[in-house]
MDTraj code that builds the backbone (N, CA, C; nanometers):
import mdtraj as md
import numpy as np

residues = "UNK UNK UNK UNK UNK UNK UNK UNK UNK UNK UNK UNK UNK UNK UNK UNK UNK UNK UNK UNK UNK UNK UNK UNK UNK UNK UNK UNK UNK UNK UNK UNK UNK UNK UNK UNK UNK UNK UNK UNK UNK UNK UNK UNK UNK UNK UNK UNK UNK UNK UNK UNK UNK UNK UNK UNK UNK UNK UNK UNK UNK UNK UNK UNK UNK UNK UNK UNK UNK UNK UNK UNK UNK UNK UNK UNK UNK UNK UNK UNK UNK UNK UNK UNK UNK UNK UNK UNK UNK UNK UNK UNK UNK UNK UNK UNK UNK UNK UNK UNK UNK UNK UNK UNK UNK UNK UNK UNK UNK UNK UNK UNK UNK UNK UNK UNK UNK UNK UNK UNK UNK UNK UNK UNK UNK UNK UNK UNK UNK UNK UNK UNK UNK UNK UNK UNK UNK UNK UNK UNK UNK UNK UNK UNK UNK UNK UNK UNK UNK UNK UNK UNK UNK UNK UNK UNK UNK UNK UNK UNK UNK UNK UNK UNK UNK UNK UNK UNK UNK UNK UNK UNK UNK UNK UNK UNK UNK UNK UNK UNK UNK UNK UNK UNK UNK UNK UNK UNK UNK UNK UNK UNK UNK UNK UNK UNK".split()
xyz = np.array([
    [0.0813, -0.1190, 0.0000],
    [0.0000, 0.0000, 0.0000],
    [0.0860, 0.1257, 0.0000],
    [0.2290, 0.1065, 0.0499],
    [0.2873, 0.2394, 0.0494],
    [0.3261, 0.2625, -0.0702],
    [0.3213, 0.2364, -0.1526],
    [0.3778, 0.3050, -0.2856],
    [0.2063, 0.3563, -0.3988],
    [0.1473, 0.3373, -0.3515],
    [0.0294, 0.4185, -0.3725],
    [0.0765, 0.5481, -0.3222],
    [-0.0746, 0.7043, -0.4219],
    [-0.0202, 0.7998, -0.3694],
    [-0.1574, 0.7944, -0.2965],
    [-0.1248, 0.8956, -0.2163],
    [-0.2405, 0.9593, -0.1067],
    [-0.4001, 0.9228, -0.1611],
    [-0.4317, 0.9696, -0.2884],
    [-0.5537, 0.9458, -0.3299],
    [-0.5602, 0.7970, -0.3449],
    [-0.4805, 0.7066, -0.3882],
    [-0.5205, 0.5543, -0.4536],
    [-0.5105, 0.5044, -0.2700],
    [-0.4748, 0.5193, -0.2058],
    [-0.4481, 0.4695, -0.0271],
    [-0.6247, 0.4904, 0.0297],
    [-0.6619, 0.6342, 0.0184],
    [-0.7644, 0.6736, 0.0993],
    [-0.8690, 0.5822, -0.0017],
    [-0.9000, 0.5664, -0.1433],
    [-0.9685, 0.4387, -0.2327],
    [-0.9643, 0.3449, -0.1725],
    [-0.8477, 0.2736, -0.1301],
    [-0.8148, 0.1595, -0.0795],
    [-0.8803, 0.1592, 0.0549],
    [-0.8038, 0.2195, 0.1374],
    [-0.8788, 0.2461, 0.2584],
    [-1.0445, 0.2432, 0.3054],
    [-1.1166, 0.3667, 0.2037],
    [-1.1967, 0.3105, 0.1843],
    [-1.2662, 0.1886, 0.2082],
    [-1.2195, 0.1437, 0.0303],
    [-1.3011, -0.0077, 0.0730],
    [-1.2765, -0.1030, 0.1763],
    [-1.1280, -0.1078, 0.1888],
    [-1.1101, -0.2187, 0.3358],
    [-1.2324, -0.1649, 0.4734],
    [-1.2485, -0.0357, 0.4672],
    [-1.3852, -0.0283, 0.6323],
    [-1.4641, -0.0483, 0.5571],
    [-1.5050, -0.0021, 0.4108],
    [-1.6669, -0.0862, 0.3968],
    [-1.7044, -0.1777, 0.3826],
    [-1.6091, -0.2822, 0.3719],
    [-1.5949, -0.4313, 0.3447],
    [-1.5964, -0.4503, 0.4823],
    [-1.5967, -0.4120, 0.5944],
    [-1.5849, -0.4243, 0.7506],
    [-1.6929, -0.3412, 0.8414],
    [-1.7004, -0.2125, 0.7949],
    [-1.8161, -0.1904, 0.8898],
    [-1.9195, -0.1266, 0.7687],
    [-1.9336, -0.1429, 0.6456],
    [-2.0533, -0.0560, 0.5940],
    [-1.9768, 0.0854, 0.5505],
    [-2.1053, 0.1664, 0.4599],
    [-2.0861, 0.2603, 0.4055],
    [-2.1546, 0.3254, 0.5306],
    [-2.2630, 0.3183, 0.6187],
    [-2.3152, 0.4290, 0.7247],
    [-2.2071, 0.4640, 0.8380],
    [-2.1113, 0.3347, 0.9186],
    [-2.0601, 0.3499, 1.0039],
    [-1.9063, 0.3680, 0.9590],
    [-1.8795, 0.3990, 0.8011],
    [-1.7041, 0.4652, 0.7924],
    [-1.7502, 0.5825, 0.7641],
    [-1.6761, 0.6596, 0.8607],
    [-1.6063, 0.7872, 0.8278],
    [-1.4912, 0.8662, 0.7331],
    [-1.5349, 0.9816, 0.7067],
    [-1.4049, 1.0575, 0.6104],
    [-1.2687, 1.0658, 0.7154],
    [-1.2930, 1.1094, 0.8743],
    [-1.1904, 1.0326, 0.8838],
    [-1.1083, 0.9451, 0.9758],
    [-1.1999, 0.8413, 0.9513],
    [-1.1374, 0.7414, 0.9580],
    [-1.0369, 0.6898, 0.8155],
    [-1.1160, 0.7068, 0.7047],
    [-1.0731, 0.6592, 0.6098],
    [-0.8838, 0.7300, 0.6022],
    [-0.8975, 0.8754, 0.6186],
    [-0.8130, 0.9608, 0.6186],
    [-0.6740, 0.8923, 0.6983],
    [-0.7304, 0.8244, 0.8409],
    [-0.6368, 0.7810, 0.9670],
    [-0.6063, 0.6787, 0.8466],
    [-0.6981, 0.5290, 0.8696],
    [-0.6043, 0.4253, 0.7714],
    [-0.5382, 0.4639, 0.6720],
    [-0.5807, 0.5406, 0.5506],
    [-0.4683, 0.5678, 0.4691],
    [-0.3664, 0.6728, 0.5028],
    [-0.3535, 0.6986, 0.6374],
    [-0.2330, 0.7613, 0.6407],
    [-0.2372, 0.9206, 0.5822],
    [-0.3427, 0.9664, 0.5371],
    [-0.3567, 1.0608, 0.4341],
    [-0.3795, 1.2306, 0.5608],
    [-0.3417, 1.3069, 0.5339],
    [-0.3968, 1.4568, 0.5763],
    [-0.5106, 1.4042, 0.5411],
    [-0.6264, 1.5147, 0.6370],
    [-0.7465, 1.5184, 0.6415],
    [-0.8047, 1.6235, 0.5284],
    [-0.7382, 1.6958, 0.4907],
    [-0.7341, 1.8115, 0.4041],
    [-0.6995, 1.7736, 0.2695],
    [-0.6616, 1.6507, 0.2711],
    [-0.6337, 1.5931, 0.1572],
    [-0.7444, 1.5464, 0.0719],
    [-0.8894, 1.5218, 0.1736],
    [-1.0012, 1.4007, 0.1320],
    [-1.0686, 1.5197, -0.0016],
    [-1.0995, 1.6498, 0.1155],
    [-1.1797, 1.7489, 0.0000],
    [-1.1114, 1.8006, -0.1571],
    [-0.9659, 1.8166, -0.1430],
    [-0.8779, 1.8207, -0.2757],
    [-0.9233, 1.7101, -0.3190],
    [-0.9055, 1.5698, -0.3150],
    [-0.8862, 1.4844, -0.4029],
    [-1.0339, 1.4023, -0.4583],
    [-1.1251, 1.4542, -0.3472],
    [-1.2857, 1.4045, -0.3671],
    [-1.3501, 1.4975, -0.3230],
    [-1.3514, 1.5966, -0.4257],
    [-1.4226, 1.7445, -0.3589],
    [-1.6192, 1.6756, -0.3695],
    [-1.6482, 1.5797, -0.4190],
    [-1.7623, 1.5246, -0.4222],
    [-1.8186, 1.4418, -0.2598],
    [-1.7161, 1.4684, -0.2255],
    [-1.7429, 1.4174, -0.0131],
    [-1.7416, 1.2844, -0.0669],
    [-1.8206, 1.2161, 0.1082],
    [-1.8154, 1.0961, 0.0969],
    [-1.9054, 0.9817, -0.0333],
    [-1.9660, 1.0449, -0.1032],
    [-2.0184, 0.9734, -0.1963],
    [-1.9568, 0.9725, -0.3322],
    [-1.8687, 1.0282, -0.3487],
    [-1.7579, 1.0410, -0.4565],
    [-1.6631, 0.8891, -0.3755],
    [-1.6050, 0.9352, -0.2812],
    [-1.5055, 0.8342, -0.2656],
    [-1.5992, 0.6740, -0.2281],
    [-1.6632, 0.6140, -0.1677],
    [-1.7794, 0.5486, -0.1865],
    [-1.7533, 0.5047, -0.3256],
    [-1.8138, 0.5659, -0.4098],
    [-1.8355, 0.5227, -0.5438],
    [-1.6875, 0.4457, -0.5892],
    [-1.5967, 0.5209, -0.5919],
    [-1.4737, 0.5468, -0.5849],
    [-1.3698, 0.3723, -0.5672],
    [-1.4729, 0.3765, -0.4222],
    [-1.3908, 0.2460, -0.3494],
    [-1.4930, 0.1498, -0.4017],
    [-1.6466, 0.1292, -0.4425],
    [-1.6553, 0.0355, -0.5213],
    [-1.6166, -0.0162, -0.6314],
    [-1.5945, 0.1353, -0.7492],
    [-1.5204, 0.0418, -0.8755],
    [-1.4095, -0.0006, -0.8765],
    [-1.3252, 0.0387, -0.7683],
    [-1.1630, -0.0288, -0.7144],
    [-1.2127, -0.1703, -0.6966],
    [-1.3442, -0.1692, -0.6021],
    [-1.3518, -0.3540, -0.5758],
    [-1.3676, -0.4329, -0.6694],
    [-1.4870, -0.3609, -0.7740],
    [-1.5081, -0.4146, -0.9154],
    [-1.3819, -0.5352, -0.9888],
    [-1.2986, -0.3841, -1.0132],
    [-1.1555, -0.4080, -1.0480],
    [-1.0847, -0.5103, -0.9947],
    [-1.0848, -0.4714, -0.8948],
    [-1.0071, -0.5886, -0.7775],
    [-1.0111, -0.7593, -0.8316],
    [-1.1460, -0.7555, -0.7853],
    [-1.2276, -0.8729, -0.8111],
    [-1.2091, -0.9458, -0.9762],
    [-1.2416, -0.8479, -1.0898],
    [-1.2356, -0.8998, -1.1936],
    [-1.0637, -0.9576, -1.2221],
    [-0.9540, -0.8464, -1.2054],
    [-0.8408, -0.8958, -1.2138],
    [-0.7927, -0.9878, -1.0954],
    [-0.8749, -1.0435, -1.0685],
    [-0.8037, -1.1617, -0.9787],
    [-0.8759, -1.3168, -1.0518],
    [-0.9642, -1.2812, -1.1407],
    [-0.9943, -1.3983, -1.2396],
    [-0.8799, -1.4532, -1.3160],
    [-0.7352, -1.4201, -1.3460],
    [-0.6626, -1.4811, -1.4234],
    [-0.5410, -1.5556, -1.2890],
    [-0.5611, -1.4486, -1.2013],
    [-0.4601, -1.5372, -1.0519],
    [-0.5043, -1.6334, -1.0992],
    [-0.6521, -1.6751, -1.0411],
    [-0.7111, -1.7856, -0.9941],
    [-0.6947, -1.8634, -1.0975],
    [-0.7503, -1.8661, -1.2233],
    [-0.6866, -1.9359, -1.3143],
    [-0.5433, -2.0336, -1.3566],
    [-0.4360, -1.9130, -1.3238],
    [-0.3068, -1.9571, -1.3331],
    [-0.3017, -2.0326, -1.1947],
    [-0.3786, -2.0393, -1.0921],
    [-0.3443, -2.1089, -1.0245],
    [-0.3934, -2.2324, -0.9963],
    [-0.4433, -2.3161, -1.1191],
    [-0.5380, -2.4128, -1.1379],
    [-0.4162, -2.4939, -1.2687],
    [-0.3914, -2.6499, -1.2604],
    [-0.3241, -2.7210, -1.3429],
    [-0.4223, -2.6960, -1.4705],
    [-0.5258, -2.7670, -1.4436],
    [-0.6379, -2.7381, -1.5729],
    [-0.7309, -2.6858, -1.5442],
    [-0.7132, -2.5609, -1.5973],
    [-0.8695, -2.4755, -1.5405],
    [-0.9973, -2.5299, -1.5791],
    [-1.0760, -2.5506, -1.5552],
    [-1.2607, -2.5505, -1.5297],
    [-1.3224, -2.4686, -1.4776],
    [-1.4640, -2.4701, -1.4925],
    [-1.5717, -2.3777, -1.4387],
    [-1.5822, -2.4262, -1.2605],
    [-1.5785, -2.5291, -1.2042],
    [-1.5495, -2.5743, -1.0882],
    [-1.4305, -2.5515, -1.0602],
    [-1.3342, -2.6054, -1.1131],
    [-1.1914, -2.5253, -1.0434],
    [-1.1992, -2.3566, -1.0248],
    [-1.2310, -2.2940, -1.1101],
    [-1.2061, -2.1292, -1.1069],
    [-1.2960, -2.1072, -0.9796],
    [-1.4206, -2.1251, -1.0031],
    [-1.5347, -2.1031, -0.8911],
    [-1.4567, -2.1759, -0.7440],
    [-1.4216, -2.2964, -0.7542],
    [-1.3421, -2.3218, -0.5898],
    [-1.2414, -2.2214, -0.5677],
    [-1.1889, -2.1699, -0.6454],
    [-1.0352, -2.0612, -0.6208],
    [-1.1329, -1.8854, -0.5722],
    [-1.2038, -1.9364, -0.6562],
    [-1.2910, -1.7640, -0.6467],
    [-1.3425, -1.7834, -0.4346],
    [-1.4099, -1.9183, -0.4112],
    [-1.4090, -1.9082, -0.2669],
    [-1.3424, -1.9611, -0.2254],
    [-1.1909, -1.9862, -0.2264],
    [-1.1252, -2.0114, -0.1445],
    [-1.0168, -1.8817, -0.0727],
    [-1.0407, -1.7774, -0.1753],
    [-0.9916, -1.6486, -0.1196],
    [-1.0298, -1.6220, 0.0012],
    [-1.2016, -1.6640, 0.0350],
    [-1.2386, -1.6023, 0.1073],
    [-1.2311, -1.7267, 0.2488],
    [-1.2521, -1.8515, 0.2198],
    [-1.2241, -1.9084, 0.3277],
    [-1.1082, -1.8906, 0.3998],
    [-0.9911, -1.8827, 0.2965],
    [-0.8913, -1.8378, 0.3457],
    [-0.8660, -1.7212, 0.4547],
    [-0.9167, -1.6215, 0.4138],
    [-0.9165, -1.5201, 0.4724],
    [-1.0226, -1.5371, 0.5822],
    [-1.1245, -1.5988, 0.5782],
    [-1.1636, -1.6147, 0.7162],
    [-1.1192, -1.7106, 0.7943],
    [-1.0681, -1.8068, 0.7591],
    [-0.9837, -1.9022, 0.8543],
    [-0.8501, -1.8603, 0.9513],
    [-0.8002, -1.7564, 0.8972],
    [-0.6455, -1.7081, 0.9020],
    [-0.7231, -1.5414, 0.9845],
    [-0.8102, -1.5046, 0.9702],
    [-0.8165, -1.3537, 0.9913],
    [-0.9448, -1.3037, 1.0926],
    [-1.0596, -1.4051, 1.0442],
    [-1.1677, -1.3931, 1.0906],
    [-1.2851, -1.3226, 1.0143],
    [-1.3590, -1.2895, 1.1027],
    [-1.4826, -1.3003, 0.9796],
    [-1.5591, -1.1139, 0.9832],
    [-1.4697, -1.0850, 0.9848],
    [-1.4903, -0.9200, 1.0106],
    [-1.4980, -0.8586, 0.8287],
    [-1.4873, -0.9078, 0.7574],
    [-1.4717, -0.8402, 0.6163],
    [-1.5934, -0.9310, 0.5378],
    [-1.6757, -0.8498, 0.4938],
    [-1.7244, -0.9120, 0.3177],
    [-1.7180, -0.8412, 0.2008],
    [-1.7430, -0.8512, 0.0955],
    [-1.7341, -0.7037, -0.0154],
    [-1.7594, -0.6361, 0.0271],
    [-1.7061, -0.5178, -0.0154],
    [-1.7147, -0.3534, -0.0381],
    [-1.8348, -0.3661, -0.1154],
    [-1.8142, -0.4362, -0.2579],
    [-1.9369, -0.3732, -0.3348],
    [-2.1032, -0.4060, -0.2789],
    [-2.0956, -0.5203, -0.1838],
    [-2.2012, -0.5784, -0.1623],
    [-2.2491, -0.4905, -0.0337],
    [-2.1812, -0.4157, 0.0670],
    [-2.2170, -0.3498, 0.1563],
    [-2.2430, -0.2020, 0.1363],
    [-2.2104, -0.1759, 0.0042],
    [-2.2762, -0.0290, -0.0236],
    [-2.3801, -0.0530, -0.1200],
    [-2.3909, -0.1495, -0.1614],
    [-2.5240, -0.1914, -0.2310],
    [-2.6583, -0.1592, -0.0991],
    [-2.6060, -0.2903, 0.0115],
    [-2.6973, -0.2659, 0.1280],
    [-2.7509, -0.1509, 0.1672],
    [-2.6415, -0.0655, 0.1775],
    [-2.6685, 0.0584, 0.2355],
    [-2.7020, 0.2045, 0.1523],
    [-2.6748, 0.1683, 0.0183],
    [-2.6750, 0.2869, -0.0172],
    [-2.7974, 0.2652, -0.1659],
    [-2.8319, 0.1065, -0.1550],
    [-2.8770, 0.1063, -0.3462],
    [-3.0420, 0.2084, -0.3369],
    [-3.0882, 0.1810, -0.2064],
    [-3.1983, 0.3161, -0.2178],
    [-3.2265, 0.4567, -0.2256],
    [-3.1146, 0.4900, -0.1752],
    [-3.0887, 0.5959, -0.0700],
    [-3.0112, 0.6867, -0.1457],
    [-2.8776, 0.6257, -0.2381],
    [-2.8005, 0.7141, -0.3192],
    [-2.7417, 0.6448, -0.4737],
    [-2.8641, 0.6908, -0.5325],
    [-2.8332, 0.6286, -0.7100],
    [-2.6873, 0.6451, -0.7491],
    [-2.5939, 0.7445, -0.7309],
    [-2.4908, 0.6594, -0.7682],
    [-2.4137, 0.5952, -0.7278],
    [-2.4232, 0.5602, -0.5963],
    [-2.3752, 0.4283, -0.5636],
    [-2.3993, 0.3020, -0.6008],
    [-2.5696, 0.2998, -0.6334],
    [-2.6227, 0.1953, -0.6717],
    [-2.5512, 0.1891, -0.8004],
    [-2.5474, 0.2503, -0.8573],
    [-2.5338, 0.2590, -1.0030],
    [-2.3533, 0.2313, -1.0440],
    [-2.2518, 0.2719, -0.9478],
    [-2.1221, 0.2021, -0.8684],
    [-2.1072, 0.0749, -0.8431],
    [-2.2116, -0.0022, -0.7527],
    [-2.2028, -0.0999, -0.7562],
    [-2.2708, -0.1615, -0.8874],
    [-2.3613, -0.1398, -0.9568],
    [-2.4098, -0.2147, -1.0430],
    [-2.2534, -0.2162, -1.1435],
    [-2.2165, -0.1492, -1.1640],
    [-2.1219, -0.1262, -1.2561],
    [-2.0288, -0.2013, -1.2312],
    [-1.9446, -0.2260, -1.0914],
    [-1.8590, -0.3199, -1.0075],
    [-1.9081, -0.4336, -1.0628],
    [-2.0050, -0.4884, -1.0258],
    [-2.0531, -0.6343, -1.0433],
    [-2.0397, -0.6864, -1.2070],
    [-2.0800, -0.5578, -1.2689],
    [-2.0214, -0.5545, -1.4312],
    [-1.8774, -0.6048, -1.4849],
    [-1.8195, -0.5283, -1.3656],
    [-1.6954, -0.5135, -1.4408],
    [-1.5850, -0.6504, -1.3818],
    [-1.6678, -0.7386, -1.2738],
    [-1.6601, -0.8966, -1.1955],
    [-1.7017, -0.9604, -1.3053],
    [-1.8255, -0.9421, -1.3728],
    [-1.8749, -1.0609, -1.4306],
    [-1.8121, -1.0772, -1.5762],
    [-1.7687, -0.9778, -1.6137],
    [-1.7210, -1.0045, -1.7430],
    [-1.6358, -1.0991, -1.7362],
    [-1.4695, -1.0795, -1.6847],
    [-1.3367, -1.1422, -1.6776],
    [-1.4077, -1.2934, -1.6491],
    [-1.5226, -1.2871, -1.5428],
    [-1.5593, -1.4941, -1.5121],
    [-1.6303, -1.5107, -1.6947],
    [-1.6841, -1.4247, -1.6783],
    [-1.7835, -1.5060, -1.8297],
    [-1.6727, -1.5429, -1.9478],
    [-1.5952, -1.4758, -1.9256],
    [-1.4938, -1.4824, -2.0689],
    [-1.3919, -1.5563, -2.0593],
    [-1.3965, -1.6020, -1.9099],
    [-1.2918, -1.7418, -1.8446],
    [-1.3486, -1.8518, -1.9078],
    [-1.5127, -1.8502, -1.8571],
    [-1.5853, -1.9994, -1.8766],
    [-1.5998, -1.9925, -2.0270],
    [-1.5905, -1.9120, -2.1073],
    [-1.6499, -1.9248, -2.2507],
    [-1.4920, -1.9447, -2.3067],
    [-1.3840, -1.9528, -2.2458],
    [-1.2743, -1.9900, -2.3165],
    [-1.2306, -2.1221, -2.2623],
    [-1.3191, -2.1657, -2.1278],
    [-1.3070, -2.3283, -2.1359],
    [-1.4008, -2.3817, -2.2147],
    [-1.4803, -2.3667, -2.2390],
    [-1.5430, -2.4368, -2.3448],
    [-1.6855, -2.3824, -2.3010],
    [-1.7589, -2.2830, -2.1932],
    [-1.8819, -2.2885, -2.1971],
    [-1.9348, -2.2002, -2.3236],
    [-2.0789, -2.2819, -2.3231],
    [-2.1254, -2.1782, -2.4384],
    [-2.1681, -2.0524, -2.4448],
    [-2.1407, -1.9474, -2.5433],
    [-2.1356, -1.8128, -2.5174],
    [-2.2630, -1.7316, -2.4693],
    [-2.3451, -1.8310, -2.4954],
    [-2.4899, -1.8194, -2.4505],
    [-2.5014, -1.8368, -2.3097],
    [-2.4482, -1.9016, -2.2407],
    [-2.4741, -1.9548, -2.1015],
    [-2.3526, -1.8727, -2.0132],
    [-2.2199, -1.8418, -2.0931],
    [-2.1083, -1.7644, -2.0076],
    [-2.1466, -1.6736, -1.8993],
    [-2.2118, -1.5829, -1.9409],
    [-2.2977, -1.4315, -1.8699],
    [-2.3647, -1.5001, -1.7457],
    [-2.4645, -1.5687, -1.7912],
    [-2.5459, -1.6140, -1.6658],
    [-2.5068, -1.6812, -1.5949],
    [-2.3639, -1.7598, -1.6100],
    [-2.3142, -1.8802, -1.5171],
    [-2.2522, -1.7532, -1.4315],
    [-2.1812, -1.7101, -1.4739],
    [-2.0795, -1.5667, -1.4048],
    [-2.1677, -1.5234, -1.3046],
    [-2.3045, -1.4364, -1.3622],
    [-2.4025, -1.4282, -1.2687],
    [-2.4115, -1.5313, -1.1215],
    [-2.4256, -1.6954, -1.1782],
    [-2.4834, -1.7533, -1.1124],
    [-2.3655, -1.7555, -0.9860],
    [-2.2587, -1.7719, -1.0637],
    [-2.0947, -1.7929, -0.9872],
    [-2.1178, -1.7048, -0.8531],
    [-2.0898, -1.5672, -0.8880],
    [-2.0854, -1.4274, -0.8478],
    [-2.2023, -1.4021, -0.7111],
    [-2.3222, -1.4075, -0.7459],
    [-2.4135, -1.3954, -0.6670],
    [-2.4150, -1.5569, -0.5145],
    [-2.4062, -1.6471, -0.6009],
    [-2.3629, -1.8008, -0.4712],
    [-2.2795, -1.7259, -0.3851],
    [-2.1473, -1.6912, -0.4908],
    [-2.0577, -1.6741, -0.3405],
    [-2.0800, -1.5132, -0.2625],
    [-2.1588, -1.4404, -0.3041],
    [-2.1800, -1.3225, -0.2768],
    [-2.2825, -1.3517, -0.1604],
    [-2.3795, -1.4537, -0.1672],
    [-2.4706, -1.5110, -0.0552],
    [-2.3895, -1.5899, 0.0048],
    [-2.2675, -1.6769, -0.0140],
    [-2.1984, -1.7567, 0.0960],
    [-2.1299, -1.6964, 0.1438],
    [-2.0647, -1.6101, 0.1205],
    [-2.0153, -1.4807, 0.1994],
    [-2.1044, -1.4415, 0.3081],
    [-2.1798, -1.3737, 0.3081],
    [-2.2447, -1.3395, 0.4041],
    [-2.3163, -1.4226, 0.4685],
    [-2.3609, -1.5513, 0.4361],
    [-2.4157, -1.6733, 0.5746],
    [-2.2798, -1.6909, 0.6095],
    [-2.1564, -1.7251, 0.5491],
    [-2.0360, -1.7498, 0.6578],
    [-2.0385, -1.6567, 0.7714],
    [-2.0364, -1.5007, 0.7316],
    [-2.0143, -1.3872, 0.8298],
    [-2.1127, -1.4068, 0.9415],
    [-2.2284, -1.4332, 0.9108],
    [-2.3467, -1.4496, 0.9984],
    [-2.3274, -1.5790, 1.0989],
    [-2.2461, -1.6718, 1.0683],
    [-2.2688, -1.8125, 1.1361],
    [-2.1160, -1.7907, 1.1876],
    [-1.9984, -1.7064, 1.1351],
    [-1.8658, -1.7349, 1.1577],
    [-1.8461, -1.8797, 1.1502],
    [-1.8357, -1.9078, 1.0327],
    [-1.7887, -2.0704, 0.9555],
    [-1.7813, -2.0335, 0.8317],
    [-1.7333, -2.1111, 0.7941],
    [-1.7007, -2.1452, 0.6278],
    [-1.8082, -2.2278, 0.5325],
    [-1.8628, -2.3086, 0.6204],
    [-1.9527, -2.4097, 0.5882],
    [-2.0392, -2.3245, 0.4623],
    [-2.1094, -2.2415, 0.4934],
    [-2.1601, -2.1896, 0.3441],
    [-2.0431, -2.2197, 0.1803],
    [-1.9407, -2.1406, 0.2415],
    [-1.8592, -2.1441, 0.1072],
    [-1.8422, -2.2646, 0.0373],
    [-1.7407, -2.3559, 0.1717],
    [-1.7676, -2.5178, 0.1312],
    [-1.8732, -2.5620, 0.0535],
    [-1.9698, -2.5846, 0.1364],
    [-2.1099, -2.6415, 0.0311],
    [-2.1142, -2.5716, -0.1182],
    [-2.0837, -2.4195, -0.1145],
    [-2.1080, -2.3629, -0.2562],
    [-2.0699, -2.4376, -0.3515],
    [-1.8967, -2.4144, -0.3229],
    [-1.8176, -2.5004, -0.4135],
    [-1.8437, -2.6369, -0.4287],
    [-1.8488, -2.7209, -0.3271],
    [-1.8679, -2.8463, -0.3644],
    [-1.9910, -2.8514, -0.4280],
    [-2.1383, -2.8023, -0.4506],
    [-2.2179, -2.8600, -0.4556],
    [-2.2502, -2.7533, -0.6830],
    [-2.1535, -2.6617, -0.6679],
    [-2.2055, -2.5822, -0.7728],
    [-2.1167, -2.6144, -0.8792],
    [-1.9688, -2.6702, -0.8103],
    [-1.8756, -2.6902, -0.9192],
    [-1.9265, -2.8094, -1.0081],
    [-1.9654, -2.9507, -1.0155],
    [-2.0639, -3.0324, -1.1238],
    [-2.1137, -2.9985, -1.1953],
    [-2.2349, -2.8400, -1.1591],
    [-2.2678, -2.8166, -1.2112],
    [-2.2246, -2.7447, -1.3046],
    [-2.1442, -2.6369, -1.3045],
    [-2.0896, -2.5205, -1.3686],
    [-1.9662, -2.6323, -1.5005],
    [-1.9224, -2.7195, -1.4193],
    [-1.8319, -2.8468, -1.5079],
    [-1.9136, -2.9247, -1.6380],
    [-2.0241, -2.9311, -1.5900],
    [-2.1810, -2.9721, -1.6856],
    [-2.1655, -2.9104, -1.8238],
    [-2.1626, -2.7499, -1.7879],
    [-2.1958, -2.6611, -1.8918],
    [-2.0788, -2.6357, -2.0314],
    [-1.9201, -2.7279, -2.0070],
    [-1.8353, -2.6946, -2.0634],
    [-1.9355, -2.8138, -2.2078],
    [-1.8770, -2.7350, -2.3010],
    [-1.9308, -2.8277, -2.4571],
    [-1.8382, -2.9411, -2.4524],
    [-1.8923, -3.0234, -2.4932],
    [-1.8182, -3.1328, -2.5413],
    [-1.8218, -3.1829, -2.6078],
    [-1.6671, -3.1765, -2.7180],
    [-1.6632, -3.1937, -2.8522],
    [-1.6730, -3.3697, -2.8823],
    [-1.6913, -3.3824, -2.9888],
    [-1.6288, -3.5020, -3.0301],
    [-1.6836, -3.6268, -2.9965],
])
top = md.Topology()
chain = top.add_chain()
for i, resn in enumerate(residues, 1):
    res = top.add_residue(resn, chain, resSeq=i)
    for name in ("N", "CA", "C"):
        top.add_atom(name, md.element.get_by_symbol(name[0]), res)
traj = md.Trajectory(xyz[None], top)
C-alpha cells in the first residue's frame, strides 16, 4: 500500500472499512487515519465528499475482483468452471480461517446501504458487479462454456458466493462457502461443450 499515492491509499482504505463496517458506520476520517492521508487531503482529491469516494472504493472492488480472475486461473493445473469457482471461494475461506470473519465485499455493503438511498452508488455498484462478471464469463467461454450460457453462469458464480459470503459472516464458519463449491462446481463443469 505504500507506494500508492495519497488518493489511490484513501480508495483503498476506503473499501477495506466498507468491506468491515458498511458505508453508514465509515467515516471521512477514519478513512483519512487508515490511509495515512492529511485530512485536508479528502476534500482536494474528492471534492464530491463521501459519496464520490464510496463510489470510488466500489469500482476499485469491481476491479479488484475482476483482475483476480486470471490469478485464480493460473493457479489451477487445468482450469474448469469448478476449479475457477473453488479458487474464487477459497480467497475467502482463506481469509476467514487465518483472519476472521470481520470483512465481506465492499461492493455488496454499499449496495446494502446505499442502493436506495443514493443512485450513484447503486449505479457504482451495479457497474462493479459488471466489471466482476465479465473477466468470469470470458474465463468460462474460453473453457469451453457456451457463449450463450457464459454471462449467466458468471451471474450464477458471483451472486452463490456473494450469498456464501455473508451466511459465513453471519454463522462465523465457512460451511456456506464449502457447500457452494462443492455442490455448484458439477454443475458449472456440466456446462463446458463437449466436442467429439
Amino acid at each position: 500500500m505504500s507506494e500508492r499515492g495519497p488518493r489511490e491509499r484513501m480508495v483503498f482504505s476506503a473499501a477495506q472499512l466498507i468491506r468491515r463496517d458498511g458505508v453508514a458506520s465509515t467515516g471521512m476520517r477514519e478513512i483519512a487515519a487508515h490511509a495515512g492521508a492529511p485530512r485536508g487531503s479528502l476534500q482536494h482529491y474528492f471534492p464530491g465528499g463521501k459519496e464520490q469516494l464510496v463510489n470510488e472504493a466500489v469500482g476499485w472492488a469491481g476491479r479488484y475482483a475482476g483482475n483476480r480472475v486470471a490469478r485464480f486461473l493460473a493457479a489451477l493445473p487445468e482450469p474448469t468452471p469448478g476449479g475457477l469457482f473453488a479458487e474464487m471461494v477459497r480467497q475467502w475461506t482463506d481469509e476467514y480461517e487465518t483472519a476472521g470473519f470481520s470483512g465481506g465485499c465492499p461492493v455488496a455493503a454499499a449496495t446494502v446501504d446505499c442502493a436506495e438511498s443514493t443512485a450513484s452508488t447503486r449505479e457504482a455498484a451495479s457497474a462493479a458487479f459488471g466489471t466482476w462478471t465479465g473477466p468470469v464469463a470470458r474465463a468460462l467461454a474460453d473453457m469451453g462454456v457456451p457463449e450463450e450460457r457464459s454471462t449467466a453462469l458468471a451471474t450464477l458464480m458471483i451472486s452463490t458466493l456473494e450469498g456464501a459470503i455473508l451466511i459465513a459472516r453471519a454463522e462465523r464458519d465457512v460451511r456456506a462457502l464449502t457447500t457452494a463449491a462443492r455442490e455448484l462446481g458439477p454443475f458449472l463443469d456440466a456446462a463446458v461443450r463437449r466436442d467429439g
